[in-house]
C-alpha positions as CSV (number, residue, x, y, z in Angstrom):
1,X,146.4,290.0,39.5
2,X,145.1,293.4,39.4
3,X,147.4,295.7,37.6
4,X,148.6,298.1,35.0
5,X,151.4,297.3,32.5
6,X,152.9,301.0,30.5
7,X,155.0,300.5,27.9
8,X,156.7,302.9,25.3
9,X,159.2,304.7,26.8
10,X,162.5,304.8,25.6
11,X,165.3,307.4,24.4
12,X,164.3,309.9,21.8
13,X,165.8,312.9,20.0
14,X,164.4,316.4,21.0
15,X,161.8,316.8,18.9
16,X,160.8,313.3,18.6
17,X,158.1,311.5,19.4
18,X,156.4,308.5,21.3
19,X,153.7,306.9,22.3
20,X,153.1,305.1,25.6
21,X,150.6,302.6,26.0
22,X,149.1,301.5,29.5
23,X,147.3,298.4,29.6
24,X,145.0,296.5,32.8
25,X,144.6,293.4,33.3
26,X,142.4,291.8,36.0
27,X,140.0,294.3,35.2
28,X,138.3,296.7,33.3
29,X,139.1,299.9,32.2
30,X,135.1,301.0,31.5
31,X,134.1,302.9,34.6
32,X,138.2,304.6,35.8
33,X,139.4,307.7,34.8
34,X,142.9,307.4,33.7
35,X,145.8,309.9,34.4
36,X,149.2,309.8,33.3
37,X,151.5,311.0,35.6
38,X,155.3,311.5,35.5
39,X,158.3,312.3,37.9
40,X,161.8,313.5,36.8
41,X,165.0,312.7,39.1
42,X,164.7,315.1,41.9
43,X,161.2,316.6,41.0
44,X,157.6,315.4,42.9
45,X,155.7,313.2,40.7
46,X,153.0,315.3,38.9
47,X,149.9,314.6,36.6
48,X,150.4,315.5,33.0
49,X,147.0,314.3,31.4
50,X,143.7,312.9,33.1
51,X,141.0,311.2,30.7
52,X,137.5,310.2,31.7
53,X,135.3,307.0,31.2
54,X,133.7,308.4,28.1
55,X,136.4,310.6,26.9
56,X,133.8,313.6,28.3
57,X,137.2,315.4,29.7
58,X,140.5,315.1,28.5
59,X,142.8,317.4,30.7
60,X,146.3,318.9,30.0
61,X,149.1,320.2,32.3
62,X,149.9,323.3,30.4
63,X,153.7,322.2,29.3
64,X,152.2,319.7,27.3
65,X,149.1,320.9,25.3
66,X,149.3,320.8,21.8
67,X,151.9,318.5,22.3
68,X,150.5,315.4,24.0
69,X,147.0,313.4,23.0
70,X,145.6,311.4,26.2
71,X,143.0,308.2,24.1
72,X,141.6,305.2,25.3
73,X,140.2,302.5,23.7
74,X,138.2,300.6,26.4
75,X,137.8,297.6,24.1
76,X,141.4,297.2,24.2
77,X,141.8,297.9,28.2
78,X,144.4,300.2,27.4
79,X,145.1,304.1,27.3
80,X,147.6,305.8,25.1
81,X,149.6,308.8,25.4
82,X,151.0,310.2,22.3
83,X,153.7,312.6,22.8
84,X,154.8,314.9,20.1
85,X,157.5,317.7,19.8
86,X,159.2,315.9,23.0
87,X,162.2,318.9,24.7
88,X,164.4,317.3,27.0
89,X,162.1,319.0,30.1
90,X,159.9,315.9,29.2
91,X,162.8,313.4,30.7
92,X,161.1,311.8,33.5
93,X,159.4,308.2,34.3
94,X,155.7,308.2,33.1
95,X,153.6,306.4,35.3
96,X,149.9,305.7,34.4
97,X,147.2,305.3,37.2
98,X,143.5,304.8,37.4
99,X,140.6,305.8,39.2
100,X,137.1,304.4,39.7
101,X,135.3,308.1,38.3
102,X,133.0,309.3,40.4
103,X,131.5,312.0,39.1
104,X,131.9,313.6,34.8
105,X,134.2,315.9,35.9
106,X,136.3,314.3,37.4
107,X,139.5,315.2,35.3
108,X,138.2,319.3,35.3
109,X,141.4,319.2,37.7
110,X,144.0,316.5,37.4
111,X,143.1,314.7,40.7
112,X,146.5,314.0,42.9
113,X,147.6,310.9,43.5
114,X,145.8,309.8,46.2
115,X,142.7,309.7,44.1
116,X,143.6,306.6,42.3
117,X,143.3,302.5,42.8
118,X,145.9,301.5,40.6
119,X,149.5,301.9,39.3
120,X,151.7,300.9,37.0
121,X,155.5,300.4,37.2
122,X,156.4,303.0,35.4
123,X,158.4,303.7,32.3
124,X,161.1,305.7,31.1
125,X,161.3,308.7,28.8
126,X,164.7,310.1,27.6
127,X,164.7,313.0,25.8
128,X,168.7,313.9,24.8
129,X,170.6,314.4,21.3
């Protein structure tokens, strides 16, 4: 079965940290881009950090630079996003989602979501004292 697995999430103090972890199976990671999107209740679902095959591009939404680090370890099959200095405007399910990259540049601009060939299930964030 083709598929992505995150895991990570959970409920963290403001200020906190985490580090989500999105792994394929059924194939490889080598030649898709990876994006991490998230949606928060009542909010569109919207790409927080895009990452190409070779790590040529690594793209930030602006809420989250100098905050978040988008890595991959293609070895591994797996992205990770560390978050750091989490605020509770970071509440939200994180989804992770790949696609087969096309071109170097292809995270100059965080693609949307209809750009990708996979997704995972999702998990949840909580950011609240």
């Amino acid at each position: 079965q083709l598929q992505l697995v995150e895991s990570g999430g959970g409920l963290v103090q403001p200020g906190g940290s985490l580090r989500l972890s999105c792994v394929a199976s059924g194939f490889s990671l080598d030649n898709y881009a990876i994006t991490w999107f998230r949606q928060a209740p009542g909010k569109e679902r919207e790409g927080v950090s895009c990452i190409t095959t070779r790590n040529t591009i690594i793209n930030y939404i602006d809420s989250v630079k100098g905050r978040f680090a988008l890595s991959r370890d293609n070895a591994k099959n797996t992205a990770y996003l560390q978050m750091n200095s989490l605020n509770p405007d970071d509440t939200a399910v994180y989804f992770c989602a790949s696609g087969w990259n096309l071109s170097p540049d292809m995270c100059a601009a965080i693609p949307r979501q209809g750009r990708y060939d996979y997704w995972g299930q999702g998990t949840q964030v909580t950011v609240s004292s």
